[in-house]
N, C-alpha and C positions, 0 to 999 in steps of 0.2 A: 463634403464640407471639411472634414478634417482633411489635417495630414501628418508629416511628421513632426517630430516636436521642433520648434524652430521654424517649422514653417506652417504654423496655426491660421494666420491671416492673410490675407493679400495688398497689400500696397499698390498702390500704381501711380506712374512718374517718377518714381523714384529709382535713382542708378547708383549701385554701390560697387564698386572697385576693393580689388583686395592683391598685396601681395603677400607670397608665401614667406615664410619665417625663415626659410631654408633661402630663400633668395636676397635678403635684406642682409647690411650688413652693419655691424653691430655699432661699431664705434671710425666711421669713415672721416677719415683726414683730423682726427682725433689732436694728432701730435704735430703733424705740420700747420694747423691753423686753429686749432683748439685751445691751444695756450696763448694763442697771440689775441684770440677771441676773448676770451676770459678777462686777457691786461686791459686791454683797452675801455670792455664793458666797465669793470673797474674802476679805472681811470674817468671815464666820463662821469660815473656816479657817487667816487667818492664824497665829492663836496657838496655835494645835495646830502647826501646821508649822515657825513659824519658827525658837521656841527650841532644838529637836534641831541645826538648821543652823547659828545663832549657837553653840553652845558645840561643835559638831562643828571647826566655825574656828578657833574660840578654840583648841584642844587641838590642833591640826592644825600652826597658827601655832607656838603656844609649842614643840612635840615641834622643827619645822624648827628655829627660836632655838637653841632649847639642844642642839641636834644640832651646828649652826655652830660652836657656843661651844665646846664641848667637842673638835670635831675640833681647833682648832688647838693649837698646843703652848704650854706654860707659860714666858716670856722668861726666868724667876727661875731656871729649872732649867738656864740655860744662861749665866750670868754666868760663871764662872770657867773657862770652857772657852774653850782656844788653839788 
């Protein structure tokens, strides 16, 4: 019934593949098409992404502004007080 650790159970139908770590290599075509990958990913998504973050700031900005503004007091409402 038992076995070794790792192989406690038995499965069936199932085929699992494995390469070694010593065979794999690390960072493949990295530099000739990994930068070019990167731009163009990029490129296609900037405009989906950026405007929700451009006007998320904008609104962000202006709320802090007019937060400021409004916190402090009105100089007019205190002319005639001694």
């Amino acid at each position: 019934m038992g076995g070794h650790f790792g192989n406690l159970e038995r499965i069936r139908h199932v085929i699992t593949y494995s390469l070694s770590p010593f065979e794999q290599r690390a960072f493949p075509n990295y530099f000739s098409k990994g930068i070019l990958n990167v731009w163009r990913r990029f490129s296609t998504q900037v405009l989906r992404v950026a405007p929700p973050f451009v006007i998320a700031y904008v609104v962000y900005s202006w709320g802090t502004q007019e937060f400021e503004r409004l916190k402090r007091k009105n100089p007019a409402d205190y002319e005639n007080d001694e």
